[in-house]
C-alpha positions as a Markdown table, in Angstrom:
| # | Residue | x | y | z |
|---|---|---|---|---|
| 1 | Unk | -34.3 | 13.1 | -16.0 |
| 2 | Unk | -31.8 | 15.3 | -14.4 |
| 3 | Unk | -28.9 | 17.5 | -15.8 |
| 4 | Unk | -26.0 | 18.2 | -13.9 |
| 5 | Unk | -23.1 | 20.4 | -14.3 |
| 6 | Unk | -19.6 | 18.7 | -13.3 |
| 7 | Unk | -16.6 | 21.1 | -12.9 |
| 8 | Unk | -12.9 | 19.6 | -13.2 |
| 9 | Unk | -10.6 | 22.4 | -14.2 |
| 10 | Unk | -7.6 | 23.8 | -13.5 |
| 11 | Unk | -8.5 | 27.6 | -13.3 |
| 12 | Unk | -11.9 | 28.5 | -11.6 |
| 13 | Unk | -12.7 | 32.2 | -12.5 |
| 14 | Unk | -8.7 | 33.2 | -12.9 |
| 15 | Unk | -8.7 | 31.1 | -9.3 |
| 16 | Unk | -7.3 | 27.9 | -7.6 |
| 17 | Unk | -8.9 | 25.0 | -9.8 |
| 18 | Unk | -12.5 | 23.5 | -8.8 |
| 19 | Unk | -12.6 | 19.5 | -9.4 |
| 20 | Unk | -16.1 | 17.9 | -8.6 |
| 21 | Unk | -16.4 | 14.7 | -7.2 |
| 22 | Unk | -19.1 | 12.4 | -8.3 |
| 23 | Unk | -20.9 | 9.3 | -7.7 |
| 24 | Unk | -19.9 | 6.3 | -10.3 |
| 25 | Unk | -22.0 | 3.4 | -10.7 |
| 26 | Unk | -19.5 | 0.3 | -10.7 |
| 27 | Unk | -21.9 | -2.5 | -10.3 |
| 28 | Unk | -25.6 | -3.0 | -11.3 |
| 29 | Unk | -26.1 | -6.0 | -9.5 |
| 30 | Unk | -26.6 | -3.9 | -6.2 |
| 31 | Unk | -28.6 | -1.3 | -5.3 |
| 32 | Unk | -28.0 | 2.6 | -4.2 |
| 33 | Unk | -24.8 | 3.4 | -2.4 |
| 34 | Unk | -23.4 | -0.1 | -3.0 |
| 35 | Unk | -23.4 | -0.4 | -6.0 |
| 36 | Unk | -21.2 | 3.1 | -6.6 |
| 37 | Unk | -18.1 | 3.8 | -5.6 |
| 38 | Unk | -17.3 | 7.9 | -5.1 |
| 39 | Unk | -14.6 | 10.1 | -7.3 |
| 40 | Unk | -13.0 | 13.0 | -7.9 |
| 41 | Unk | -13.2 | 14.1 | -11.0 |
| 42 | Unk | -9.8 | 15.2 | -12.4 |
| 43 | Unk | -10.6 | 15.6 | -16.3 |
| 44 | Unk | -13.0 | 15.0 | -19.0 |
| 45 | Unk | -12.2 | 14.1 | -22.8 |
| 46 | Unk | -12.6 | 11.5 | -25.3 |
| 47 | Unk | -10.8 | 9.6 | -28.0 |
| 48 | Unk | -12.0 | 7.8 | -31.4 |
| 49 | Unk | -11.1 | 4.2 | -31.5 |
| 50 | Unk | -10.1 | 2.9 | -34.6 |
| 51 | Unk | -13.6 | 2.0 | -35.2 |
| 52 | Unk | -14.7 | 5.6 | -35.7 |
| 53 | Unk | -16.8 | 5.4 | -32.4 |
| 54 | Unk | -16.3 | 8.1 | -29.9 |
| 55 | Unk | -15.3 | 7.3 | -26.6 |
| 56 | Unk | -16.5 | 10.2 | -24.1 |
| 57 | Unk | -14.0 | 9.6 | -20.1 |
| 58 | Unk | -13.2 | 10.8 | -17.5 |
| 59 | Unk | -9.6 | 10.8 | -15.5 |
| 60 | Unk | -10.8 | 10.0 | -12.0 |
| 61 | Unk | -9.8 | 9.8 | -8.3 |
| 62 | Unk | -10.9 | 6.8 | -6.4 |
| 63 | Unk | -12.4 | 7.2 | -2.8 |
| 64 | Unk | -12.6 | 3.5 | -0.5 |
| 65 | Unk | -16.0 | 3.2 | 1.9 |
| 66 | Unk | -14.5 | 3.5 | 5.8 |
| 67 | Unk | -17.2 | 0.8 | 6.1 |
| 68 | Unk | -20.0 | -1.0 | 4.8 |
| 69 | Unk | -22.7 | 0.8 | 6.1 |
| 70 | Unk | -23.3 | 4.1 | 7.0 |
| 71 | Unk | -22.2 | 5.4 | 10.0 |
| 72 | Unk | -24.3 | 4.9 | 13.2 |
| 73 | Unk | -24.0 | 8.9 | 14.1 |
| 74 | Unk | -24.7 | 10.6 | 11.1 |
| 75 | Unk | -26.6 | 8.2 | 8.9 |
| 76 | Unk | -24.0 | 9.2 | 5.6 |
| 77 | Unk | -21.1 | 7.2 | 4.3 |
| 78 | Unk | -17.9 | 7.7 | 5.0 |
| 79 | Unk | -14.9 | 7.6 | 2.8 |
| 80 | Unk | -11.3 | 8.2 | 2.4 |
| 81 | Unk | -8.9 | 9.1 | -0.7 |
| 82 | Unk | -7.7 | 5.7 | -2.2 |
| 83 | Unk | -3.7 | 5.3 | -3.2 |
| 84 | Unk | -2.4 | 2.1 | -4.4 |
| 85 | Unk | 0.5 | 0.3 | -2.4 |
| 86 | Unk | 3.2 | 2.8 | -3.7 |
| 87 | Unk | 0.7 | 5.4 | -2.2 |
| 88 | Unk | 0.3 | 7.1 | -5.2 |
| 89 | Unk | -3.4 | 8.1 | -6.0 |
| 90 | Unk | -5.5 | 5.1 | -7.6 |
| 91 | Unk | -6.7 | 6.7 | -10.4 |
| 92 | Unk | -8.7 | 5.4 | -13.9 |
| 93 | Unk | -10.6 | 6.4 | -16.9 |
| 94 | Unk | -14.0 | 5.7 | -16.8 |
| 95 | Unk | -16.7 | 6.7 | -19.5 |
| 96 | Unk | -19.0 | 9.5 | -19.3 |
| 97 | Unk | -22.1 | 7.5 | -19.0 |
| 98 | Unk | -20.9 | 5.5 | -15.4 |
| 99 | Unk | -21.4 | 8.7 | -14.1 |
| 100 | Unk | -25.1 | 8.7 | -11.9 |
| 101 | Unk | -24.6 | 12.3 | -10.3 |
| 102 | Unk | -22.5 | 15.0 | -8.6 |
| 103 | Unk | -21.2 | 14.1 | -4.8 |
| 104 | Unk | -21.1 | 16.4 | -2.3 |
| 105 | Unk | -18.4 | 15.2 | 0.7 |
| 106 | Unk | -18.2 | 17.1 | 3.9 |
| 107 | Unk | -14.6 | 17.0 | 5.6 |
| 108 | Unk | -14.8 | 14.6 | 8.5 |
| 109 | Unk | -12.9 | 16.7 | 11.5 |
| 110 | Unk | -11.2 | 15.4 | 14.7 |
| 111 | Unk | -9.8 | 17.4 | 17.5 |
| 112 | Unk | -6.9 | 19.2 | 15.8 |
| 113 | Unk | -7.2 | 22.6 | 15.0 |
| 114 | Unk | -7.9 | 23.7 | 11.2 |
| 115 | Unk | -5.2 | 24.8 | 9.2 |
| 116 | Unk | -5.3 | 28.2 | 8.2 |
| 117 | Unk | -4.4 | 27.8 | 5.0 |
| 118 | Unk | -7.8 | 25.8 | 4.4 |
| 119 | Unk | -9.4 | 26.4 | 1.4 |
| 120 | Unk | -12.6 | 24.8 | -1.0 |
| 121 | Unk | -9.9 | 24.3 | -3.4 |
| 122 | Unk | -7.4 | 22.2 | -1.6 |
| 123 | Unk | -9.6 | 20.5 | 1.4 |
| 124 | Unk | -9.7 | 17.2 | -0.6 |
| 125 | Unk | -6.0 | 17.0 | -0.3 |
| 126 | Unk | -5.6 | 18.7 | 3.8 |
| 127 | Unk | -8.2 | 15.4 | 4.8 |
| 128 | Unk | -8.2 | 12.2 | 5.3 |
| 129 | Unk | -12.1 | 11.2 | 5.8 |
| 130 | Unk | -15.4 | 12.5 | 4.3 |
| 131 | Unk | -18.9 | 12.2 | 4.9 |
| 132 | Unk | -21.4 | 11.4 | 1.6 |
| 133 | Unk | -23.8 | 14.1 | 2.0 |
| 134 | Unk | -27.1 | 12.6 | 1.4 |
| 135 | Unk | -28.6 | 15.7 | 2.5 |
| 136 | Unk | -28.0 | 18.0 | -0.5 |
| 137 | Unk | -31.0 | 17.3 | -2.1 |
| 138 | Unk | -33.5 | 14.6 | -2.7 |
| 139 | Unk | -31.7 | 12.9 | -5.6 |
| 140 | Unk | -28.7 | 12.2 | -3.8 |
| 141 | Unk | -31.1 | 11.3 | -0.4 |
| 142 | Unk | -32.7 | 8.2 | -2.5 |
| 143 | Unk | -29.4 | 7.2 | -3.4 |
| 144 | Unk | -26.9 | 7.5 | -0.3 |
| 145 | Unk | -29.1 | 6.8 | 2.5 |
């Protein structure tokens, strides 16, 4: 078992805010990377239903594979922020437990020159491509690669 800390909040340490992205498991027939799709983690609450059962979510950001493999160069995924046709961001609830781990994505650079005003806090916006990092650690190796 493993226990993860995920950050999505608007003030880190009287800072810009720190938003986590994480892998979400959207389909159990597959196995490892297919069968998640990657997020941004914008919020975390939960609601009773008239039921009385409590309903623990999450407001997410949706990231689309660049392809269905990972790339030939690097051996990670690769993915890009997802809008919706009136590009505004695709975003959903989704509950807590969909959750398999904290992602780490690496910008994906091409030949301009980086903005000076680059920061952690706002790379995930400045970008349009990131790599999965199945490096981080070995949890995230069985799963990505």
């Amino acid at each position: 078992m493993q226990w993860e800390q995920i950050c999505a909040t608007p003030l880190w340490h009287c800072g810009p805010g720190h938003y986590d992205c994480v892998s979400v498991s959207t389909d159990d027939m597959l196995e490892e990377m297919l069968s998640m799709e990657i997020a941004c983690a914008l919020g975390f609450f939960s609601f009773i239903f008239t039921n009385g059962q409590t309903y623990p979510c999450a407001l997410v950001n949706w990231f689309d594979c660049l392809a269905e493999e990972p790339g030939n160069l690097t051996g990670m995924w690769m993915v890009t922020p997802s809008f919706l046709d009136n590009s505004s961001k695709n975003l959903a609830v989704i509950h807590i437990d969909s959750i398999v781990c904290g992602t780490h994505l690496l910008t994906i650079f091409g030949t301009e020159v980086i903005p000076e005003h680059n920061d952690f806090h706002n790379s995930l916006d400045l970008y349009c491509g990131f790599y999965v990092n199945c490096f981080v650690d070995h949890h995230t190796f069985e799963l990505a690669s």
